[in-house]
C-alpha positions in Angstrom: 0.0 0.0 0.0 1.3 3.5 -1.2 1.9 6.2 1.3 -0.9 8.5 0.6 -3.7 5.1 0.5 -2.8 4.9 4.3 -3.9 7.8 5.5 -7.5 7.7 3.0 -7.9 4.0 4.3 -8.0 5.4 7.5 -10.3 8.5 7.2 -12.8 5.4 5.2 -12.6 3.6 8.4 -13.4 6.5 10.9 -17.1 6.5 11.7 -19.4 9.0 10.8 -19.6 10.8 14.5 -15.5 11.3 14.0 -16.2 12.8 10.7 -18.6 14.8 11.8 -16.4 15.8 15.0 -13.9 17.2 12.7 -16.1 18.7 10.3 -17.7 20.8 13.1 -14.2 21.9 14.7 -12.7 22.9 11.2 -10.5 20.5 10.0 -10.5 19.0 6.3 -11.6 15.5 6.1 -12.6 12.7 3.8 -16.2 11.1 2.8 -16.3 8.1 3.5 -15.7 6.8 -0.5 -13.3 5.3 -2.5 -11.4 7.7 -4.6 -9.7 6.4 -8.0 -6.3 7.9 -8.8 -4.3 7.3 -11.9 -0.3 7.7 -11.4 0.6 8.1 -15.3 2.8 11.3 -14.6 5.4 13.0 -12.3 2.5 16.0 -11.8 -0.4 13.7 -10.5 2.4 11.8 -8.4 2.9 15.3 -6.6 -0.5 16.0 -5.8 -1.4 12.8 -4.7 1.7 13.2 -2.1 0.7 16.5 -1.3 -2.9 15.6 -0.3 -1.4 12.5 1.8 0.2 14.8 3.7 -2.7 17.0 4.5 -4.7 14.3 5.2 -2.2 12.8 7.6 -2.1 16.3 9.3 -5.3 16.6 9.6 -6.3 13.2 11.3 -3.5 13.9 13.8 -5.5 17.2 14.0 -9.0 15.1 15.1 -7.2 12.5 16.8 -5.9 15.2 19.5 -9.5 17.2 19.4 -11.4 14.0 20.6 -8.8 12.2 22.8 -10.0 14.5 25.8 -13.7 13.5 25.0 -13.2 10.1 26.5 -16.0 9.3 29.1 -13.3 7.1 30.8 -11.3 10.0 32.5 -11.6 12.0 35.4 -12.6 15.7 35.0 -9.2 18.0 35.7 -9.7 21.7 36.8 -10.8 24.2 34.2 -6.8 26.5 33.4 -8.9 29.7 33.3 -11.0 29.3 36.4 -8.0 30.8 38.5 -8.2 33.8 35.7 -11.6 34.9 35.7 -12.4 37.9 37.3 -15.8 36.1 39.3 -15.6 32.5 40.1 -18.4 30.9 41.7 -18.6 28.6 44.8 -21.9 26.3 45.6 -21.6 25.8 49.4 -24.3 23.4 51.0 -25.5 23.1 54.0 -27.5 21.8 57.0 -30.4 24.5 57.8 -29.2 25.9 61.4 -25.6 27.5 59.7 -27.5 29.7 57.3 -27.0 33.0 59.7 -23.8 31.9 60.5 -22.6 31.9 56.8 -24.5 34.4 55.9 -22.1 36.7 58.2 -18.9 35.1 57.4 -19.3 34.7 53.7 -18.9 38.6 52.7 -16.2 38.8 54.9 -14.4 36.1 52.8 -15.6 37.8 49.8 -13.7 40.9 51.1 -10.6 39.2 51.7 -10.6 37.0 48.3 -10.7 40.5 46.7 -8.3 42.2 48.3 -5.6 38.8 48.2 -6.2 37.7 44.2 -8.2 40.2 42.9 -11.1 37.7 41.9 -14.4 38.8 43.1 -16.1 35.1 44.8 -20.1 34.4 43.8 -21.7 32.2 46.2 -24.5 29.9 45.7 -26.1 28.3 48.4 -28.4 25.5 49.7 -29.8 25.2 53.4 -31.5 21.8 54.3 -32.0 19.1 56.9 -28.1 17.3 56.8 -29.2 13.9 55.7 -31.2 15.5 52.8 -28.5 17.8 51.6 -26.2 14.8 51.6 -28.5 12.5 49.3 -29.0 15.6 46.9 -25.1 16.3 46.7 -24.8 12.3 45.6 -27.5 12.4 43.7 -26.4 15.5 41.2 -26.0 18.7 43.6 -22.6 20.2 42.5 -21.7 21.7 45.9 -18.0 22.7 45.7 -17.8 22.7 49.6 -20.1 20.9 52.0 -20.8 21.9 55.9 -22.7 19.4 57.3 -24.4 18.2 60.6 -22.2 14.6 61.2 -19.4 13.6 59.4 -21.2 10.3 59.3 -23.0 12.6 56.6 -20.0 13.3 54.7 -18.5 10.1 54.8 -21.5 9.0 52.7 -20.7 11.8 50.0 -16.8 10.2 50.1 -18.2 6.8 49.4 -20.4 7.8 46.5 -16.8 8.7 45.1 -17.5 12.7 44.9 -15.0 13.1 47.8 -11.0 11.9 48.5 -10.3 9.6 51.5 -8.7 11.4 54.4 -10.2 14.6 53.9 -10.4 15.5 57.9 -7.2 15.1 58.0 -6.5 17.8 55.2 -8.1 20.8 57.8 -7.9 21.6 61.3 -9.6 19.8 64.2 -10.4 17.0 62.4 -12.7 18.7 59.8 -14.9 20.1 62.5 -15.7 24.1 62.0 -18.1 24.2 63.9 -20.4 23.1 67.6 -23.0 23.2 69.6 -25.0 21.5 72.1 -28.4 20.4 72.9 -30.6 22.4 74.3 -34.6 22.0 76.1 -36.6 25.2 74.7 -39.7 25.5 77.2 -43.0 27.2 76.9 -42.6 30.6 78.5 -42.8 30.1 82.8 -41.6 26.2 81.7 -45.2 25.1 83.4 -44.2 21.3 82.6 -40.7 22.1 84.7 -38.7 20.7 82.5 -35.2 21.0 83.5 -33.1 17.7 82.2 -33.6 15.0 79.3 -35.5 13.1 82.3 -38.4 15.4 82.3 -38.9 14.5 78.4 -40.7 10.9 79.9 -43.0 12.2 81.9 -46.6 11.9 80.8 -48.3 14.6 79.7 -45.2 16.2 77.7 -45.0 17.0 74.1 -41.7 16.8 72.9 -41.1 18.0 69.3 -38.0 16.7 67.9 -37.0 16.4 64.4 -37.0 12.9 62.3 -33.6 11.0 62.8 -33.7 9.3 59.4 -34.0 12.8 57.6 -32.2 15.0 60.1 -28.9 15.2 61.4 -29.7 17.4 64.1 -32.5 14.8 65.0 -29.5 12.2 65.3 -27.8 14.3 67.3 -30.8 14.8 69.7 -31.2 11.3 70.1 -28.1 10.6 71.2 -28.3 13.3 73.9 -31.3 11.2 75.1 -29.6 8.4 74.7 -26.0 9.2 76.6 -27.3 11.1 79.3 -28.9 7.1 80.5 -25.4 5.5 79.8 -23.9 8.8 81.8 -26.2 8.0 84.9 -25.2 4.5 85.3 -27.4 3.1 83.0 -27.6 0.0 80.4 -28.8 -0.1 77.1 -32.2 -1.7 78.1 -32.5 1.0 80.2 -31.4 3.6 78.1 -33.8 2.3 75.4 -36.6 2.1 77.4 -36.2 5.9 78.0 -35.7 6.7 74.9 -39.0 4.6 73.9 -40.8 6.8 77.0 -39.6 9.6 75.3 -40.7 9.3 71.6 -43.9 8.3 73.0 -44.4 11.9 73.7 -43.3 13.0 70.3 -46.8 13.5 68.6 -45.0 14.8 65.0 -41.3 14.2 63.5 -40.5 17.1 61.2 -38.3 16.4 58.7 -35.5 18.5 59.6 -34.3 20.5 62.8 -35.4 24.4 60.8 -39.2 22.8 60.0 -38.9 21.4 63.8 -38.1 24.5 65.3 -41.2 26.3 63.4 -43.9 23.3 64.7 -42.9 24.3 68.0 -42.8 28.1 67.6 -45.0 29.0 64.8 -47.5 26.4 65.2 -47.3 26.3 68.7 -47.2 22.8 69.2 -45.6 20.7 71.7 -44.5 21.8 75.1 -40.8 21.4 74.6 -38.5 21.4 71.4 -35.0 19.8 71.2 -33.0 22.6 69.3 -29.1 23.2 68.9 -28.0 25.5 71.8 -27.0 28.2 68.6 -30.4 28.2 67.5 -31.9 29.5 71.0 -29.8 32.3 71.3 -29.8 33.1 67.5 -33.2 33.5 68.4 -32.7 35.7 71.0 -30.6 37.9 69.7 -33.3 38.3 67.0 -35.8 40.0 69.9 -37.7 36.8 70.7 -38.6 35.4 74.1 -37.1 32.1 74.5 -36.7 29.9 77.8 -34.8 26.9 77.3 -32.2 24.8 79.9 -28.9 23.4 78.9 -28.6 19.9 80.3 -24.9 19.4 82.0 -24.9 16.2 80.7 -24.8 17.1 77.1 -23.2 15.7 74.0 -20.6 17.6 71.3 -22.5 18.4 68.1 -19.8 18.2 65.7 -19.9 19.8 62.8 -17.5 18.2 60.2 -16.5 21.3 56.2 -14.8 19.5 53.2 -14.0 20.2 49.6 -15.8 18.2 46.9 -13.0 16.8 45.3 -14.7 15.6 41.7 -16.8 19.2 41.8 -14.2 21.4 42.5 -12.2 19.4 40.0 -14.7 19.7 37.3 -15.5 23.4 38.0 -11.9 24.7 38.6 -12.9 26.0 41.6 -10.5 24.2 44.1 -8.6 27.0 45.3 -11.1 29.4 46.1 -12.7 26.2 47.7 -10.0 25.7 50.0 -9.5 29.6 50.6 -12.9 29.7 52.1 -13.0 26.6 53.9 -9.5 27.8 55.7 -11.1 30.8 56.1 -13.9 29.5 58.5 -11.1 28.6 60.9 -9.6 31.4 61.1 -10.1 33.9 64.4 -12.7 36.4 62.2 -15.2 33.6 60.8 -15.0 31.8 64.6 -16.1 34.7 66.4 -19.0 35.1 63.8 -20.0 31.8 64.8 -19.6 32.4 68.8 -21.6 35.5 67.8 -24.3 33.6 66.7 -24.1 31.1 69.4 -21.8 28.2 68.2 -19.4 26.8 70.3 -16.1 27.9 69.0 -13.2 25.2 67.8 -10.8 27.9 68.4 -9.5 26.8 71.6 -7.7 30.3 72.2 -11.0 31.9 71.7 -12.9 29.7 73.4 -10.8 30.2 76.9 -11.7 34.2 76.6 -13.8 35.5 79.1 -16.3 36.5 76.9 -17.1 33.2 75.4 -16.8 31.1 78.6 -19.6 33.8 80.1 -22.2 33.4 77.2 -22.4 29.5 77.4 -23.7 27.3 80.4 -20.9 25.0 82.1 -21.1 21.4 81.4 -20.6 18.5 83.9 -20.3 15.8 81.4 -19.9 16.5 77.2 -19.3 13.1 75.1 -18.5 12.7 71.8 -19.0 10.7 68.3 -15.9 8.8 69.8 -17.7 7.5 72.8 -20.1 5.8 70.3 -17.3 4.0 68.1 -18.0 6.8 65.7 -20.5 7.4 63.0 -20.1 4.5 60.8 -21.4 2.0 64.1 -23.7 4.7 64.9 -25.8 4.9 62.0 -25.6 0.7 62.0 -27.0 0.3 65.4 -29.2 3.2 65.6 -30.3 4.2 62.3 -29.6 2.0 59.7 -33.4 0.2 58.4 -34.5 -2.1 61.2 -31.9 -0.4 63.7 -33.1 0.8 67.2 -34.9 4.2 66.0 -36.6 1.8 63.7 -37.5 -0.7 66.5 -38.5 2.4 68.7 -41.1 3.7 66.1 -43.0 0.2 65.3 -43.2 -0.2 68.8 -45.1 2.8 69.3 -46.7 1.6 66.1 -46.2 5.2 64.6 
């Protein structure tokens, strides 16, 4: 076979979507037919080399324009994210950080402007945890998620979206922010509630949000939970309190925001679980709320990361990690003490100032004391787990 019948065999055998790949980005190409040449002097000769060679050019021409095309690879960052003059971030969420970010983000919009001269456009979505984390696997592009467990975000590193080890790649173990529980009360607190005992009594309405939808609402049953095991207590006892408890829980909201408006809004229930942030947000806010602070309490940890394959796809990484340094930093954890979290700053926490706004604790456990999340959700939450258990036999 001659040199230049190479090159045309090759273009015949190139399927139509090729062709039509190279067509649309510019390059010259062949139909797919067979072409008759006839050598019989030195001037045909020429041009048949000639148009060899511009064939050969051009299929190395589509070969390189669709080799990136492959389904098979992994998306790399975009080279002129880091360029453009706005980049935008998709931060998601659980519901009771909205105020929180809401404060810090133009800070870190401030600074990103001032430090690389790209002005930072945030979207964002506010949800119950476990929600926000099925809608990130399922096709939310969030670009950095702040969540209520890390159990939450381990789920979002299984479905593949983030890298292994990604607490280890931030302060504290991932966790930005905290809180504890706290008992909201009708004003006076005529049931006297004043500890997670008080929630069995009969004749209490407790609302508390749905553990299967809500992280909060894991993190409230847990509370109930410990403070049992704290006292001295098995797990048959501690889940026959906990069974007392729910019994009193005549609705489960779907997240811990839809919980707290049940309580407040539509005025049911005598007492509402909430985060400990959440009461005094309120507060601040010119509302009347009496709540109590058990002293046996439990850490809610609240676990940032970067979404690896997003941030990746979107070029976004670095601004991604900019901002999720940022929370850590002394500014973004006093917004967060301002509005009632529990800072992970321990410098900041020690002040005088921060140690006088939150109630002293007697006893504070953590995921740790539980094995973690990953036993956690298996024993308490998983289909058929105790929760589960719990509900049928209150036949809910």
């Amino acid at each position: 076979m001659s040199l230049w019948q190479r090159p045309l065999k090759r273009l015949q055998a190139m399927p139509p979507a090729v062709t039509e790949l190279c067509r649309s980005a510019g390059y010259a190409y062949a139909e797919h037919r067979t072409y008759r040449f006839r050598l019989n002097s030195l001037k045909s000769f020429v041009s048949l080399f000639l148009v060899g060679t511009l064939l050969s050019m051009a299929l190395a021409a589509c070969s390189g324009g669709t080799a990136s095309n492959s389904s098979s690879e992994t998306p790399t960052a975009s080279p002129v994210a880091a360029s453009k003059d706005n980049v935008e971030l998709t931060l998601v969420s659980f519901a009771v950080t909205k105020a929180a970010h809401e404060a810090i983000i133009p800070k870190f919009v401030e600074q990103w402007k001032k430090d690389h001269n790209q002005t930072v456009v945030f979207k964002q979505s506010y949800g119950g945890s476990g929600s926000q984390t099925r809608a990130v696997i399922d096709g939310l592009e969030a670009d950095v998620v702040h969540l209520a467990l890390a159990g939450d975000t381990s789920k979002i590193e299984k479905a593949g979206l983030i890298q292994p080890g990604w607490e280890k790649e931030v302060p504290n173990n991932g966790i930005v922010s905290k809180s504890v529980a706290a008992l909201v009360t009708r004003s006076g607190n005529p049931k006297g509630i004043k500890n997670w005992e008080d929630l069995a009594k009969d004749g209490v309405k407790l609302i508390t949000a749905n553990p299967k939808t809500s992280g909060g609402a894991k993190w409230n049953f847990l509370g109930l939970w410990n403070s049992v095991i704290k006292a001295g207590g098995d797990e048959a006892k501690a889940t026959e309190f906990v069974t007392k408890v729910y019994k009193n829980v005549p609705i489960l909201p779907k997240d811990s925001r839809e919980a707290t408006d049940t309580f407040a809004k539509q005025g049911q229930g005598d007492v509402l679980i909430n985060y400990e942030n959440e009461v005094i947000l309120a507060q601040q806010k010119g509302e009347k709320v009496e709540y109590v602070v058990p002293d046996v309490n439990i850490s809610i940890d609240n676990p940032i990361a970067v979404v690896d394959k997003n941030v990746d796809k979107h070029g976004t990484r670095e601004v991604a990690e900019g901002f999720v340094k940022y929370l850590y930093s002394p500014e973004a954890q006093q917004e967060f003490v301002k509005l009632g979290f529990r800072s992970v700053d321990e410098t900041l926490a020690q002040t005088k100032e921060v140690t006088d706004k939150f109630p002293k604790l007697k006893t504070l456990s953590t995921v740790a004391d539980f094995g973690g999340w990953s036993a956690i959700d298996q024993k308490f939450f998983a289909d058929g787990g105790v929760f589960d258990k719990i509900q049928a036999q209150i036949k809910r």
